[in-house]
C-alpha positions in Angstrom: 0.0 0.0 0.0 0.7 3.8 -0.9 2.0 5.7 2.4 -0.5 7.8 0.8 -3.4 5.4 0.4 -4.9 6.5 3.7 -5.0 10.4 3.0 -6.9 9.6 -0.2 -9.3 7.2 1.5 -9.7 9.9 4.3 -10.5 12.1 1.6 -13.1 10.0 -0.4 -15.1 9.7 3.2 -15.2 13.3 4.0 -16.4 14.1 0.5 -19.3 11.2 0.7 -20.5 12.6 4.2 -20.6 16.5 3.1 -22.7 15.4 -0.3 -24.8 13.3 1.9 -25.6 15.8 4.6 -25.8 18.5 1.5 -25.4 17.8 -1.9 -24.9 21.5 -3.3 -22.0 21.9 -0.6 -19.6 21.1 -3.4 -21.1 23.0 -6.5 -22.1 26.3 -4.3 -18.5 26.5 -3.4 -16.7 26.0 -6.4 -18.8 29.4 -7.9 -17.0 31.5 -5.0 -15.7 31.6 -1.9 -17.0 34.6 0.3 -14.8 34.4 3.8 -15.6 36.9 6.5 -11.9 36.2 8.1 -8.4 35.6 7.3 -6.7 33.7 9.7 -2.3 34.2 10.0 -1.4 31.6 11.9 1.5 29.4 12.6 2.6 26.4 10.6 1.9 24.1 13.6 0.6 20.9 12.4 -1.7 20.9 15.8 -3.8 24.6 15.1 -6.3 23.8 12.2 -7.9 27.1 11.9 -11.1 25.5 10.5 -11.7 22.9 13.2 -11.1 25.9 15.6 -13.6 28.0 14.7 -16.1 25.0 13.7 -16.0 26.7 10.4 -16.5 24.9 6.7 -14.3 25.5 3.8 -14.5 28.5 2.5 -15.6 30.7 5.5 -12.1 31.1 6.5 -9.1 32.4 4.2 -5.9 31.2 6.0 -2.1 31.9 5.6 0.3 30.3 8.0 3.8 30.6 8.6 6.1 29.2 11.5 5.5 31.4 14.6 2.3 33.7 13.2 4.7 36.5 12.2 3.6 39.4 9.6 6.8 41.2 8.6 6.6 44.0 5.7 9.0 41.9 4.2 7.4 39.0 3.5 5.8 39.4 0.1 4.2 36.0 0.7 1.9 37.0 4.0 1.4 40.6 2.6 0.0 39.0 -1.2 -2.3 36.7 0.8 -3.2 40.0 3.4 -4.0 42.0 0.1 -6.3 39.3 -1.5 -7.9 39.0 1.4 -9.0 42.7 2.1 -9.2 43.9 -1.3 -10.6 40.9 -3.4 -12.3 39.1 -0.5 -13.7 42.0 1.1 -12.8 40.5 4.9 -13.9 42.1 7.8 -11.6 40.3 10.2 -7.6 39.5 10.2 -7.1 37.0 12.8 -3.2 36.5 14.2 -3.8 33.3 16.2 -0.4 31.9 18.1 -0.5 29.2 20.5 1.3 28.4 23.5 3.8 25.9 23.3 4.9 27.1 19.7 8.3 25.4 19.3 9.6 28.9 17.1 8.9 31.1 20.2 10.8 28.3 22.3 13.4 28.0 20.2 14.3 31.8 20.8 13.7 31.7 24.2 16.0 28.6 24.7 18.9 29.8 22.5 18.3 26.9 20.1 20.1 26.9 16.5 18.2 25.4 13.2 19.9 26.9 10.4 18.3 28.9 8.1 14.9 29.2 9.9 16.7 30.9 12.7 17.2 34.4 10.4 13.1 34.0 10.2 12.9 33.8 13.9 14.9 36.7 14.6 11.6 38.5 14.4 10.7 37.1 17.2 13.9 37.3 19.2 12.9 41.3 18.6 10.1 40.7 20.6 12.0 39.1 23.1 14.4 41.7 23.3 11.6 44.3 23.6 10.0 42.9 26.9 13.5 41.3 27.9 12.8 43.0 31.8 9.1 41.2 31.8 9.7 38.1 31.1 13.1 37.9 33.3 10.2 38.2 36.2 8.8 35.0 34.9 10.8 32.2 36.7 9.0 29.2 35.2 10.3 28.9 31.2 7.3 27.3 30.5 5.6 30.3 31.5 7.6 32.4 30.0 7.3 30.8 26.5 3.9 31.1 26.6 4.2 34.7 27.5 6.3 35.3 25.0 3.9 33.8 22.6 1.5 36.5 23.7 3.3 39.1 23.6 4.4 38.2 20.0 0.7 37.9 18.8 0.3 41.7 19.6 3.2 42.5 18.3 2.0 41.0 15.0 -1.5 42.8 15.0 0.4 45.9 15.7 2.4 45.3 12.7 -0.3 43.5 10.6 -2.3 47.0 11.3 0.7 49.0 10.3 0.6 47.5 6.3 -0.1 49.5 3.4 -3.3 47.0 3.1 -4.9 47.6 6.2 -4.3 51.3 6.2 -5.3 51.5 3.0 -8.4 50.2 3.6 -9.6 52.0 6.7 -8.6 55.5 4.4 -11.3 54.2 1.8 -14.1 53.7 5.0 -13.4 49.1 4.6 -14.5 48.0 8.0 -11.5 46.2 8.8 -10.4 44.6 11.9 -7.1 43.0 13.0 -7.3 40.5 16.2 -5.1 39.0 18.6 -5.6 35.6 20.0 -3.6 32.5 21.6 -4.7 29.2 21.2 -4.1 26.2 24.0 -3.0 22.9 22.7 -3.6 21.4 26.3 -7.3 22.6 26.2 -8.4 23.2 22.2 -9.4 27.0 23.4 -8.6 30.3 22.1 -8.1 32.8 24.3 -8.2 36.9 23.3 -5.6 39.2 23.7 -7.4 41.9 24.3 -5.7 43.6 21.2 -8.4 44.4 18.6 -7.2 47.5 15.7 -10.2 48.6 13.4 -9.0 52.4 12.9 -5.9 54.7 13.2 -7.0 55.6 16.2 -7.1 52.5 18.1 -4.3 51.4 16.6 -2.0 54.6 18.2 -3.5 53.6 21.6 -2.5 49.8 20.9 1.1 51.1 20.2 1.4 53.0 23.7 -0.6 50.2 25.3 1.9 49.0 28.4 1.0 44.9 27.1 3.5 44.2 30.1 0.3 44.8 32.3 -2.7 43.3 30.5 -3.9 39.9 31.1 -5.3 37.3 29.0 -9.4 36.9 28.7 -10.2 33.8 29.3 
């Protein structure tokens, strides 16, 4: 047998149990696909954004990258960001990390990969940023999972800083960029009370002291 032989079986099922429970699932969504959210979130094989959010194909337009980061270099996130709000029409951007995430460890714990470690730097910025906060954290596991929040606003903050999203709040787009962490130990997301749908709130977010703010649960 195939190693792949299972995948495709998997895939025959799940495709007989949608056209059984509704057979113009299929045809509806090949004419379109109409998302209210795009989901950045990392490449963790363990944080399906659909099985999250209890969402179907095609209500959720998702990019994914190791460790949730939005960089204005990264021509890849930014390409997906613009389809998104200017094609798609999305009212949401949701930057989803996750405690646990082995990028955020990795900086945390010094560890060396290679090439993926130039990616992470983006994260050891973070790190750097907040270096007197999480000192104060003696538990590491703690502190990785801190860090993983603190990176998540630092993405909204940066995802809100894009031509694209500023862009679209000049031409009146209701447009909304979200922070949230998800638990692997518990399948639950968790806002970081860090939501940016104007200039305006997005200046406050910047002078916001994060250090201070806890995690709704």
């Amino acid at each position: 047998m195939h190693p792949l032989d299972p995948l495709i079986k998997n895939n025959r099922e799940w495709s007989e149990n949608i056209r059984r429970r509704n057979p113009d699932f299929f045809p509806a969504l090949s004419r379109q696909q109409a998302p209210d959210y795009l989901w950045i979130g990392c490449s963790d094989s363990r944080v399906p954004a659909n099985e999250i959010c209890g969402l179907l194909p095609g209500e959720i337009f998702v990019h994914r990258n190791v460790a949730n980061i939005v960089v204005h270099s990264d021509l890849n996130c930014l390409s997906v960001m613009q389809y998104a709000v200017d094609v798609l029409r999305v009212g949401h951007i949701l930057i989803v990390g996750h405690y646990g995430c082995g990028g955020v460890r990795a900086v945390v714990e010094e560890q060396k990969f290679g090439l993926i470690d130039n990616w992470l730097h983006h994260v050891q910025d973070v790190k750097e940023k907040y270096a007197a906060h999480l000192s104060c954290i003696a538990d590491e596991s703690a502190r990785i999972d801190r860090l993983c929040e603190l990176n998540v606003i630092r993405q909204v903050i940066n995802a809100a800083q894009t031509t694209i999203v500023q862009n679209a709040w000049q031409r009146g787009q209701s447009l909304a960029v979200h922070g949230w962490v998800y638990g692997l130990r518990d399948g639950l997301v968790r806002p970081l009370g860090i939501s940016v749908s104007s200039a305006w709130e997005l200046a406050e977010a910047i002078k916001t002291d994060w250090e201070k703010k806890s995690v709704s649960l």
